[in-house]
C-alpha positions in Angstrom: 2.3 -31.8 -23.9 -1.2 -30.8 -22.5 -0.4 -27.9 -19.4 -2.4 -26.8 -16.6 -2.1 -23.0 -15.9 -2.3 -21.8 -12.3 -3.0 -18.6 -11.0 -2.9 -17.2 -7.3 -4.1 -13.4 -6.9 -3.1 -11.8 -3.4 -3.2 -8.5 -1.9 0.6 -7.7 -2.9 1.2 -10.4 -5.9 -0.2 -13.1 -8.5 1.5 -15.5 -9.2 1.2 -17.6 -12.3 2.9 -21.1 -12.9 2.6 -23.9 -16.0 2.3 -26.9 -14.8 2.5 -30.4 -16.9 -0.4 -32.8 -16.8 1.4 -35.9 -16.8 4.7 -35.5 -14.5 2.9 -32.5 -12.4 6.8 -30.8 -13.3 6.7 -26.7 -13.2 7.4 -25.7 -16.6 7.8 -22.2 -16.1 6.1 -19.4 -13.3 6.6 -15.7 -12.9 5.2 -12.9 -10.5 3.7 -9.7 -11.0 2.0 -6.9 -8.3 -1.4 -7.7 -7.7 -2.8 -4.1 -9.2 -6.5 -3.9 -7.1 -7.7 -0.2 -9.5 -7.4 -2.8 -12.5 -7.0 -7.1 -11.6 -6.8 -7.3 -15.6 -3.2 -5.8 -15.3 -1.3 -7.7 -12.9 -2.7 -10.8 -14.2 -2.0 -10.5 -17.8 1.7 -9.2 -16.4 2.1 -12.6 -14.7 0.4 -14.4 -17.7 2.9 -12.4 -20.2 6.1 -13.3 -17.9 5.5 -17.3 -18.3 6.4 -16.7 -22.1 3.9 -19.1 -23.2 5.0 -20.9 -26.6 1.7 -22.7 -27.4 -1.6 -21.7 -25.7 -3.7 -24.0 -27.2 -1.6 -27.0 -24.7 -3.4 -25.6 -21.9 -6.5 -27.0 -20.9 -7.3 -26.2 -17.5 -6.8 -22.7 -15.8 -7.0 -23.2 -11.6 -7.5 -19.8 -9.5 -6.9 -19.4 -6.4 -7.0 -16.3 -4.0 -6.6 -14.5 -0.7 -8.9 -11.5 -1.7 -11.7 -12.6 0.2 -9.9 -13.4 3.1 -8.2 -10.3 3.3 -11.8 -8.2 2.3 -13.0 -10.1 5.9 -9.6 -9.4 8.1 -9.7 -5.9 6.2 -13.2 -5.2 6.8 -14.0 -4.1 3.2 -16.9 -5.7 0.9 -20.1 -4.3 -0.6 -22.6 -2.7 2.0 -24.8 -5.7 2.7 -28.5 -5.0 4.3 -29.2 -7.6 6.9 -32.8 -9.3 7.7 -33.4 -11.6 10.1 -36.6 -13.5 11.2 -36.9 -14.5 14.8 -33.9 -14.1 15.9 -33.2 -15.6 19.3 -31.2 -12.6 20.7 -29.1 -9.6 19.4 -26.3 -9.6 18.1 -23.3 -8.0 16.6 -23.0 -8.5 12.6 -20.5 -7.0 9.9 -23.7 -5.2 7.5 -23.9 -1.6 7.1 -28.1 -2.2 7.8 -30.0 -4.8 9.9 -34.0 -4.8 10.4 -35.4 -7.8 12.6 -39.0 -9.2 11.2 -41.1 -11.4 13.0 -42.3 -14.7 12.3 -41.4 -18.4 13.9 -41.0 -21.5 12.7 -39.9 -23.9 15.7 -36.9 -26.8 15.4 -39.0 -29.4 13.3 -39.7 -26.7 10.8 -43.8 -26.2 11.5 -44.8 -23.1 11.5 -45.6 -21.2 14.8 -46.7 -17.8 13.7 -46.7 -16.4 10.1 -44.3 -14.1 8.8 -44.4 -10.5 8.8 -44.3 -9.9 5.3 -45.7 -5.8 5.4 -42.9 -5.7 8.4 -40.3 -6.8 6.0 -41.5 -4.8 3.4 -41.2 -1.8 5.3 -37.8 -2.8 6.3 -36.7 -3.4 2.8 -38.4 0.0 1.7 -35.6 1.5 4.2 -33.0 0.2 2.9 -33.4 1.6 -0.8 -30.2 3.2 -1.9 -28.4 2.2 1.1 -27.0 -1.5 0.2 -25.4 -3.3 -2.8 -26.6 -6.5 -1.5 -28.9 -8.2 1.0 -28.9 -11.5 3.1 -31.8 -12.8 4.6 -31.2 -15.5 8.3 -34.4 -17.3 9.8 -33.7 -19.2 13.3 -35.0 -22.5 12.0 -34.1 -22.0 8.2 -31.8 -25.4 8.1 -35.2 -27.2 9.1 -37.8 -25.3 6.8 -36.5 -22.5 4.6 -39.9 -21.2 3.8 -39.5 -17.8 5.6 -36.2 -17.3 3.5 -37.8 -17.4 0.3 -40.6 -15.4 1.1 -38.7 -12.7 2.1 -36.0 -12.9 -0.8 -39.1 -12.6 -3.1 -40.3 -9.3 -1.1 -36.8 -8.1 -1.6 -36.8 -9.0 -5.8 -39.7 -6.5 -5.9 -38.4 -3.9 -4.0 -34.6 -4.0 -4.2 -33.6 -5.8 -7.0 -30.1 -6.5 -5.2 -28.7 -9.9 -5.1 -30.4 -11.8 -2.0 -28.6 -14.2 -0.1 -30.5 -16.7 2.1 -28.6 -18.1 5.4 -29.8 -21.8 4.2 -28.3 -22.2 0.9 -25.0 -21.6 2.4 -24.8 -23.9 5.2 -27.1 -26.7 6.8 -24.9 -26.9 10.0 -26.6 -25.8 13.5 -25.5 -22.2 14.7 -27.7 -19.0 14.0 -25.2 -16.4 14.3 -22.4 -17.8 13.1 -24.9 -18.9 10.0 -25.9 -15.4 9.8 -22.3 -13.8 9.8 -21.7 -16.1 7.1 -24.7 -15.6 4.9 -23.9 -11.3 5.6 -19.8 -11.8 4.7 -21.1 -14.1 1.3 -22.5 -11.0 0.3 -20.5 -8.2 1.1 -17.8 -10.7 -0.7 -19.9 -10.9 -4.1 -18.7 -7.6 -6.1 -14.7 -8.5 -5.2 -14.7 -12.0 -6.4 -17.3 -11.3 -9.4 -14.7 -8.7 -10.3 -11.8 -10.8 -10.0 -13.5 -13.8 -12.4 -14.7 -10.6 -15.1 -10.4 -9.9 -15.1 -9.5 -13.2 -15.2 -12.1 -14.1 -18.2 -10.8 -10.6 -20.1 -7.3 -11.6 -19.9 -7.6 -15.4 -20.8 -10.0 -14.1 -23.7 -6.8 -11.5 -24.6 -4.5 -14.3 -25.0 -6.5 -16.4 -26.6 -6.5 -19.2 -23.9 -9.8 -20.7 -24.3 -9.1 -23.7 -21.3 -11.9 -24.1 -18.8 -11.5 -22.0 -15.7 -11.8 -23.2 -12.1 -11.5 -21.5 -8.5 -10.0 -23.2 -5.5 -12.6 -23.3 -2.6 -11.4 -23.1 1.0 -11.4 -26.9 1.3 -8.5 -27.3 -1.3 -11.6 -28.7 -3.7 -12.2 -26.5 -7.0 -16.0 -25.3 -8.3 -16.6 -23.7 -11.7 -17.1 -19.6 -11.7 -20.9 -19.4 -11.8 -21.0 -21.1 -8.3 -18.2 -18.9 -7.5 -20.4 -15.8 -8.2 -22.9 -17.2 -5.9 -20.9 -18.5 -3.4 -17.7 -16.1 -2.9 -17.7 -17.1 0.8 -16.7 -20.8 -0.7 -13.6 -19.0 -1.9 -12.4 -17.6 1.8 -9.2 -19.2 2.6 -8.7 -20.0 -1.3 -5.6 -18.9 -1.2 -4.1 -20.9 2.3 -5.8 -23.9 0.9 -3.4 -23.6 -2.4 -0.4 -23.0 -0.4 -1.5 -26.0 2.2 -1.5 -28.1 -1.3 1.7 -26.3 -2.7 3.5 -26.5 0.8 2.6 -30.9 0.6 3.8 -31.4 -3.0 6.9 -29.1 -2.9 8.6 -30.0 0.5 8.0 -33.6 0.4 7.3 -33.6 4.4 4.9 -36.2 5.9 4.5 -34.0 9.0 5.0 -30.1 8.8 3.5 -26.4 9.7 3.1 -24.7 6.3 3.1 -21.1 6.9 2.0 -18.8 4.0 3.1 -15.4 4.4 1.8 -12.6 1.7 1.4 -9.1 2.1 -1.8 -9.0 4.0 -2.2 -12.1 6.1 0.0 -15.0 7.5 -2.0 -18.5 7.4 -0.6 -21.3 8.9 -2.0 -24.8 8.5 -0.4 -27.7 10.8 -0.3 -30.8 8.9 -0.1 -34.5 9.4 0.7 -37.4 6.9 0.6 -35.0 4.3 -3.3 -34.6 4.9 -5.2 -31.5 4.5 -6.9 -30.7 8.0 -10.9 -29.7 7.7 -13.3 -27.8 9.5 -16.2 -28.9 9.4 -17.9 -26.7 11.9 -16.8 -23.5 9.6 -13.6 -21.3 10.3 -12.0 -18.2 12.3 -11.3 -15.1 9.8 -10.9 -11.5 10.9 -12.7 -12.5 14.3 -15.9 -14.2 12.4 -16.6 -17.7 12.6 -17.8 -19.1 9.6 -20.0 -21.8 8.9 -18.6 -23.5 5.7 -16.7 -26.5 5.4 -12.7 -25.4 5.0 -9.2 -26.0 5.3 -8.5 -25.7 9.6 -6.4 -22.7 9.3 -5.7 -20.0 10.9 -5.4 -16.6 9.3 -3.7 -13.6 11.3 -3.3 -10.0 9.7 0.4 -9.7 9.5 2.2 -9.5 6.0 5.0 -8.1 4.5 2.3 -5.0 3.9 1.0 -4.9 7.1 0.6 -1.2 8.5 3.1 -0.6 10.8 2.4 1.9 13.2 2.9 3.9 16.5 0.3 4.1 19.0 -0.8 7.3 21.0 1.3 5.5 23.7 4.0 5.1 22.1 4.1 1.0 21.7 4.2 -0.2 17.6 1.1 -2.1 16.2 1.0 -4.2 13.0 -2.0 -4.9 10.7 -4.6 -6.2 10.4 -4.8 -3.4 7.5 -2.6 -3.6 4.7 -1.2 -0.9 3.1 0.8 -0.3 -0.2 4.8 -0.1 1.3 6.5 3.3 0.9 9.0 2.0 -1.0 6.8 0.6 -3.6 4.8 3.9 -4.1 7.4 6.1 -4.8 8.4 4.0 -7.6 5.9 5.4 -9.2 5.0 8.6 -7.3 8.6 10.4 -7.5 7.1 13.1 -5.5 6.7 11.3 -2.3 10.3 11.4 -1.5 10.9 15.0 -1.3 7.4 15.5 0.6 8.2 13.4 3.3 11.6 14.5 3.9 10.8 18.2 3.5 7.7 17.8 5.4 7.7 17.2 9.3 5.7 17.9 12.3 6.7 20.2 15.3 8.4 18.2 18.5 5.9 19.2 20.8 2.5 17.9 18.3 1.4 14.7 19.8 -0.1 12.4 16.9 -2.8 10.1 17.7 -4.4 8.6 14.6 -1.8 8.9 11.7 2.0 8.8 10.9 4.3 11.5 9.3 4.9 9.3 6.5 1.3 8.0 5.6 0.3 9.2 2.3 -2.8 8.1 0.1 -4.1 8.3 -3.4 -6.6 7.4 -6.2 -7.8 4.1 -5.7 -11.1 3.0 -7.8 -11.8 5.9 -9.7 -15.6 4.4 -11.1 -16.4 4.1 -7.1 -16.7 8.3 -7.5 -19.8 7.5 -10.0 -22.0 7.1 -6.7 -19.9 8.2 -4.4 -21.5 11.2 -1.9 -18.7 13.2 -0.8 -18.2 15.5 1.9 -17.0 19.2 0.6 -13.2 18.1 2.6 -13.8 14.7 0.6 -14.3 16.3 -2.8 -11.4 18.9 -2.2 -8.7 16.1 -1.6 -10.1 14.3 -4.4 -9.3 17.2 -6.3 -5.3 17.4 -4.6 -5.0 13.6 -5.6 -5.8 13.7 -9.0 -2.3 14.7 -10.1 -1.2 11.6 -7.8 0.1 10.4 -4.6 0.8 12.9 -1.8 1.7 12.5 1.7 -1.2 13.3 4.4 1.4 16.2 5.6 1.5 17.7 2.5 -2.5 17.7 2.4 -2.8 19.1 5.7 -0.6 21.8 4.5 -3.1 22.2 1.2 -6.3 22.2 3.4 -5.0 24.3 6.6 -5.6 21.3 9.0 -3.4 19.1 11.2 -3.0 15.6 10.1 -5.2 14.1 12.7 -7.9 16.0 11.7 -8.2 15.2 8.0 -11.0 12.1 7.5 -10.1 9.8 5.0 -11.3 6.4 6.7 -14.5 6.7 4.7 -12.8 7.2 1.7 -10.7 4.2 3.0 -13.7 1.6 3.0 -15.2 3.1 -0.1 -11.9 2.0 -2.3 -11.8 5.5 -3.4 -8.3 5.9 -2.4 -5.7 3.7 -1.0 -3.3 3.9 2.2 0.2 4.1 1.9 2.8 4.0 4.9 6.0 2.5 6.2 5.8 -1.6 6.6 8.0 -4.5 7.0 9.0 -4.3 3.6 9.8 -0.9 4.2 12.3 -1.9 7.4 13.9 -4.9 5.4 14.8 -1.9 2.8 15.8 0.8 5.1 18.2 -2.3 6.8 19.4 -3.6 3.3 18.3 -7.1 4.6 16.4 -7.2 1.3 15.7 -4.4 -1.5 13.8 -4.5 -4.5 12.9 -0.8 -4.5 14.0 2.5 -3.8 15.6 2.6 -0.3 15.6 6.5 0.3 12.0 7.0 1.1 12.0 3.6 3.3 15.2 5.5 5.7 13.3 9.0 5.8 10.3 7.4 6.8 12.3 5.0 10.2 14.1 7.9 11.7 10.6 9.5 11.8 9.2 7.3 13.3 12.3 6.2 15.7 12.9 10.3 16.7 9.0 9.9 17.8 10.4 6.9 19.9 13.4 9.1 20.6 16.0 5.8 19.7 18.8 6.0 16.9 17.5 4.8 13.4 19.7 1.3 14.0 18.0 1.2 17.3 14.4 1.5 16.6 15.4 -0.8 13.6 16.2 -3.5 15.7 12.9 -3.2 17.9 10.5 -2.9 15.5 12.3 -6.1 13.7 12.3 -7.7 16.9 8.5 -6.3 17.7 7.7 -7.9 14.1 8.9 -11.6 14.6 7.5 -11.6 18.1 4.0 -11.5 16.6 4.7 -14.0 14.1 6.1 -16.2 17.1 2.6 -15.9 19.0 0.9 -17.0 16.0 2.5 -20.0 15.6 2.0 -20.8 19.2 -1.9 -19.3 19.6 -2.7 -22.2 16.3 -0.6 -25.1 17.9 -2.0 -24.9 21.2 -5.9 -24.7 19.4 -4.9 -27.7 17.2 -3.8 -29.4 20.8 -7.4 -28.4 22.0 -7.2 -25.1 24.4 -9.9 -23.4 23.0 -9.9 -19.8 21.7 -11.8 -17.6 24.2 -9.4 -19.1 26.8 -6.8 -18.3 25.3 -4.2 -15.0 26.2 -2.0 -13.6 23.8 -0.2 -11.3 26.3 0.1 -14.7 28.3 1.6 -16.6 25.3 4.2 -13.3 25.4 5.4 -13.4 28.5 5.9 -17.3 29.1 7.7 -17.8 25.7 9.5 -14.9 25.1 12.8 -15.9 26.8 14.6 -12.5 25.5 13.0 -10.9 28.2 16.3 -10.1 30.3 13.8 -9.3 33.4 13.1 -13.4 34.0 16.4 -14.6 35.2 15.1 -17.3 37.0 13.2 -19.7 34.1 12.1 -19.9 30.7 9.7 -21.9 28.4 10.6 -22.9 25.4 8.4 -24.8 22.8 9.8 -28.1 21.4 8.2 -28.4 17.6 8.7 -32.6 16.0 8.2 -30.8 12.2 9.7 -28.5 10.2 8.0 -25.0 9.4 7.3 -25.0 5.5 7.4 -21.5 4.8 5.3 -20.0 1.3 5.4 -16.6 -0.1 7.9 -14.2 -0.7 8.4 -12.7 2.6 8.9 -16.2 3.6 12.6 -16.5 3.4 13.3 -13.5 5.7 10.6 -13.2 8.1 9.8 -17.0 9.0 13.7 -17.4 9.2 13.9 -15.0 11.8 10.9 -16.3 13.6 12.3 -20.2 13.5 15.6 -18.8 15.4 13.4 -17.2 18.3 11.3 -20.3 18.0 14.4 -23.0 18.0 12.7 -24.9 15.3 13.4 -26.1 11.8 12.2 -23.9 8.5 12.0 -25.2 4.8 12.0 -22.9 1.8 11.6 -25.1 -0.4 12.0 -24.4 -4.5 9.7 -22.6 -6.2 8.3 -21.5 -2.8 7.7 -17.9 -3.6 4.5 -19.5 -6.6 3.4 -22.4 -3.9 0.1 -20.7 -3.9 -0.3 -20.9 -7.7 1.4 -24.7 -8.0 -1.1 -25.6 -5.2 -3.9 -24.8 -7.4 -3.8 -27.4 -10.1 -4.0 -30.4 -8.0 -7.6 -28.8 -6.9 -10.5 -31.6 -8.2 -14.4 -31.5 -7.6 -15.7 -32.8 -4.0 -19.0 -31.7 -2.5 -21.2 -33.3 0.0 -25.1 -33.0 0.3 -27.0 -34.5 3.0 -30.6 -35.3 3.9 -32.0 -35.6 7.4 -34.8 -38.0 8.4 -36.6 -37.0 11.9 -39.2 -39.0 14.0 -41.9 -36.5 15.4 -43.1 -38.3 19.0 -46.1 -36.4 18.8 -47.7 -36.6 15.5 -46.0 -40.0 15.1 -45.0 -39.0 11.3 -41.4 -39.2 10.1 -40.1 -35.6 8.5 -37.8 -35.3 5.8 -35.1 -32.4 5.7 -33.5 -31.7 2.7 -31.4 -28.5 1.4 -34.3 -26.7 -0.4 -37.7 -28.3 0.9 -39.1 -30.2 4.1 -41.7 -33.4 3.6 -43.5 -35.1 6.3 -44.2 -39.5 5.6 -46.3 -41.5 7.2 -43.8 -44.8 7.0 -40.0 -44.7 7.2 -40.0 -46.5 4.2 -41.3 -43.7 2.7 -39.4 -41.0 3.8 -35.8 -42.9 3.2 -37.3 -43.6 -0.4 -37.9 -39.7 -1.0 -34.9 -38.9 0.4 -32.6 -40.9 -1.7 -34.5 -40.0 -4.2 -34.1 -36.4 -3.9 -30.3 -36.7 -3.2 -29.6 -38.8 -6.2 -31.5 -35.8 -7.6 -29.9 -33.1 -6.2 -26.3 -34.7 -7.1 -27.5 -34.7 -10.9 -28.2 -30.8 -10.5 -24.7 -30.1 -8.8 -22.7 -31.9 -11.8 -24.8 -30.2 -14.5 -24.7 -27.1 -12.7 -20.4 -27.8 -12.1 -19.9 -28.9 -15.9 -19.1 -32.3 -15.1 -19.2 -34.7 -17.8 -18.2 -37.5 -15.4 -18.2 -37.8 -11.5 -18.6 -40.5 -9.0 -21.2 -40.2 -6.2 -21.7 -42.5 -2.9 -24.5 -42.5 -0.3 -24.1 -43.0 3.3 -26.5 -43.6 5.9 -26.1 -42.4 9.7 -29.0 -43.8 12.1 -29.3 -42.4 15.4 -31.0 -44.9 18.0 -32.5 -44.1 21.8 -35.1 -45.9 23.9 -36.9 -42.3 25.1 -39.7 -41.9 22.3 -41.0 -45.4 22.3 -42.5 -45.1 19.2 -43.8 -48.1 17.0 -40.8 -48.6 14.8 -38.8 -49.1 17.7 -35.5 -47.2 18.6 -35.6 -45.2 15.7 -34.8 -41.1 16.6 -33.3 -39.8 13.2 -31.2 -41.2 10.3 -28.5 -38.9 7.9 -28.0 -39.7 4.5 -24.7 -38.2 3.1 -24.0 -37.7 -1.0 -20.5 -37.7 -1.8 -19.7 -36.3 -5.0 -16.0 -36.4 -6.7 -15.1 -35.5 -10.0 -11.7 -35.1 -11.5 -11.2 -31.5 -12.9 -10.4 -32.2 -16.7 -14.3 -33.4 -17.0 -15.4 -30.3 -16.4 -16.9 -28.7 -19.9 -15.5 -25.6 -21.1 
């Protein structure tokens, strides 16, 4: 019997599943917590609890993962230095550094004005110490990339950080959104680089010598040196698994799978059992980015999101998740006592924190070149004997609560959150408990006698405050797959006309009429999309082996990529220009330039399968030609022509 072993690493758990080539039948899958200080762990826990009797019958290991989506909707990642060259106007990126240089090279790729090499120098020169990686966006680099380059060579000198040019990721129209993408493909470099380094130690450890792939965003798989490259290829990894998972496992021709971890809650409406793509790029954390994926949407609610009170009193949830109380203080013992015993007065407003958040160690290497502030090093220094609530540190450092800064500390990875969640209300409720319950009651009445309700009270409105988000997310990503678009759309409006529990509108009520089943994935699935399907009056599968979708989805992953070459007619000089991903050409005849263009592409598609493993793949070329009367050129109609590479390859060619 030959196996495929999948793994799926989350923010709260991986999951691991064995799979059977031949009848695609799960022969065994376990779970274990996703441990962030040290991947290696929770992986080889979820690898030990499949109880593997032959290793040498697996051949293929698929990953798959929601790390980089959550790094994006968590804000985390390396601190990525940002150039750009002519850009058209400013704009707001996510890099910790951003110089502008100048230098122009117009729609058709000419140069206007030369670059400013000694400008990006000098801008490079400042940014020395400051970032772990750079990216690098010129307006016009989809139509000449020559700028790019130049300035990734500058930065080679100088830096020495991995470089990442806005044209290698994406030959799709859209400056900003091309630049976001090239800056979040870096910050997202050290997580998944990490994450493959674990996953090779473990499979090493066990003596599982299969080939290893990684699910991309599209459902399609690439090999891990591309990954490295490419981590932005691996945002929404993990919904593209459970989208794949969700197909095979609830046997649905029409559904709305709806993967629910700890972090995030994707959901992915699907038709005729077909995968629904992007091709423009897609919405994480508020980014739009320009890579082909999965047509998701992502939102920051888990059954790990932070739940919290406002300064006004009203309860918010994510987008940060945050290691559940109850789950701590299996390990840190101490926890319990500090925040019972612990308290504030009844007259202290808090603003920024909660009486039950604690924190501790995280990433201990990330103190190597950590600069700390004297408060940072001091609380380093209360932590390293392990977990302890903010209250108790307060005490320790003669401050209030609000006034101690850990947020840096936060982003660094130096030390982790933890707080009350909706894991934490499912065990102070009993509705499910895998923990401790004891810490998960102290920490609800503190938070429902700063509400002034009874425990069972505030129970039930934070439940009910819970499942009404989850209910606007289904309805925000079915009314954008019916075509309202996104900036027109109002989530406080999407409240008040569906939410027919509001006792104040006597008169009428909406309600939402759904033709397919919700196909719920993940292991808060059962509880939380259950309670959501009641409010919404629709259908919800759990299906079998629902709680490892994620991991099943990611051995039916094969090898797809598409590369494409644009051909150009140039009224002016009457010469035809060539467009392809890492050069520009200019031909006299359009012979000639559809001749070099194939050429190149046929090329290029031998580079991709050598650099992909692939001892065997099938390739097909398609032409595009766009015709208009307005040039009047010699050759007739002719304004531009696309020539599209499809490559496919089955993932067992792949060389190990």
């Amino acid at each position: 019997m030959k196996l495929k072993l999948g793994i799926d690493t989350g923010g709260s758990y991986t999951d691991t599943v064995l799979v059977d080539w031949d009848s695609g039948q799960v022969v065994s899958k376990a779970k274990a917590r996703t441990t962030k200080e040290n991947l290696t762990i929770g992986i080889e826990e979820a690898i030990d609890k499949l109880g593997i009797q032959d290793r040498d019958t697996i051949t293929l290991v698929c990953l798959s993962t929601t790390l980089a989506t959550n790094a994006i909707v968590e804000g985390k990642g390396a601190a990525v230095g940002l150039i750009t060259i002519d850009e058209p106007k400013e704009h707001s990126y996510p890099a910790a550094s951003h110089f502008h240089v100048k230098g122009k090279i117009d729609v058709k790729g000419c140069e206007v004005f030369p670059l400013d090499c000694e400008g990006a120098a000098a801008a490079l020169e400042r940014m020395q110490g400051k970032i772990d990686a750079l990216a690098v966006s010129g307006y016009a680099s989809v139509r000449n990339p020559a700028y790019e380059l130049k300035v990734k060579g500058i930065s080679d000198a100088i830096l020495g950080v991995p470089v990442v040019c806005a044209h290698e990721l994406t030959k799709v129209l859209g400056y900003y959104e091309r630049t976001v993408t090239a800056v979040l493909n870096a910050k997202l470099i050290p997580i998944i680089k990490e994450l493959i380094a674990a996953t090779k130690v473990v499979l090493a450890k066990k003596g599982i010598r299969a080939t290893l792939v990684i699910i991309k965003g599209d459902g399609s798989c690439m090999t891990c040196s591309f990954a490295e490259e490419r981590p932005i290829e691996t945002v929404l990894s993990g919904p593209a698994a459970s989208a794949l998972g969700g197909i095979l496992l609830s046997g649905c021709k029409d559904m709305i799978v709806a993967d629910m971890g700890g972090t995030t809650l994707d959901v992915v409406p699907i038709l005729d059992q077909s995968i629904p793509m992007d091709e423009c790029g897609a919405a994480v954390g508020g980014w739009r980015i320009r890579i082909k994926a999965m047509r998701t949407r992502s939102f920051g609610l888990g059954g790990d999101s932070y739940l919290r009170m406002n300064h006004a009193g009203d309860l918010e949830f994510g987008p940060r998740r945050v290691v559940p109380l109850c789950a701590a203080a299996e390990k840190y013992k101490n926890l319990i006592n500090e925040v019972e015993r612990l308290y504030l007065p009844a007259d202290y407003h808090i603003i920024k924190r909660q009486e039950s958040d604690c924190i501790a160690l995280f990433k201990r290497k990330n103190l190597e070149r950590a600069h700390l502030t004297a408060e940072e090093k001091r609380l380093v220094e209360l932590l390293a004997d392990g977990a302890h609530s903010l209250l108790y540190l307060a005490e320790k450092l003669g401050k209030d609560i609000d006034g101690i800064e850990i947020e840096s500390l936060l982003q660094r990875e130096i030390v982790y959150l933890i707080s009350f969640t909706p894991t934490d209300l499912l065990h102070a409720t009993g509705e499910y408990v895998q923990y401790d319950q004891r810490i998960s009651h102290l920490a609800l009445a503190k938070l429902a006698a700063r509400k002034k309700m009874p425990p069972a009270d505030f129970a039930a409105y934070a439940e009910a405050g819970f499942v009404e988000k989850i209910c606007i997310s289904f309805i925000e990503c079915l009314l954008i797959e019916k075509g309202v678009e996104e900036e027109k759309l109002s989530r406080e409006l999407i409240r008040l006309v569906f939410n027919h529990l509001d006792a104040t509108c006597r008169l009428f009520d909406f309600n939402c009429l759904f033709h397919a089943p919700i196909v719920g994935i993940g292991a808060p699935a059962g509880t939380w999309l259950k309670k959501a399907a009641d409010q919404l009056g629709c259908k919800v599968i759990i299906p079998e082996n629902s709680e490892v979708a994620n991991a099943i989805g990611t051995v039916s992953g094969n090898i797809r990529e598409r590369l494409e070459a644009l051909i150009r007619f140039d009224c002016h000089s009457k010469n035809y220009i060539v467009h392809l991903p890492d050069q520009r050409r200019i031909f006299e005849t359009l012979d000639e330039a559809v001749c070099f263009a194939e050429r190149e592409l046929i090329l290029c598609g031998k580079k991709f399968g050598e650099k992909m493993g692939v001892n065997k793949y099938t390739s097909q070329l398609s032409k595009e030609q766009i015709l208009s009367q307005s040039c009047g050129n010699s050759e007739g109609t002719f304004v531009e022509l696309r020539l599209r590479l499809d490559i496919s390859a089955n993932a067992k060619y792949i060389r190990h």
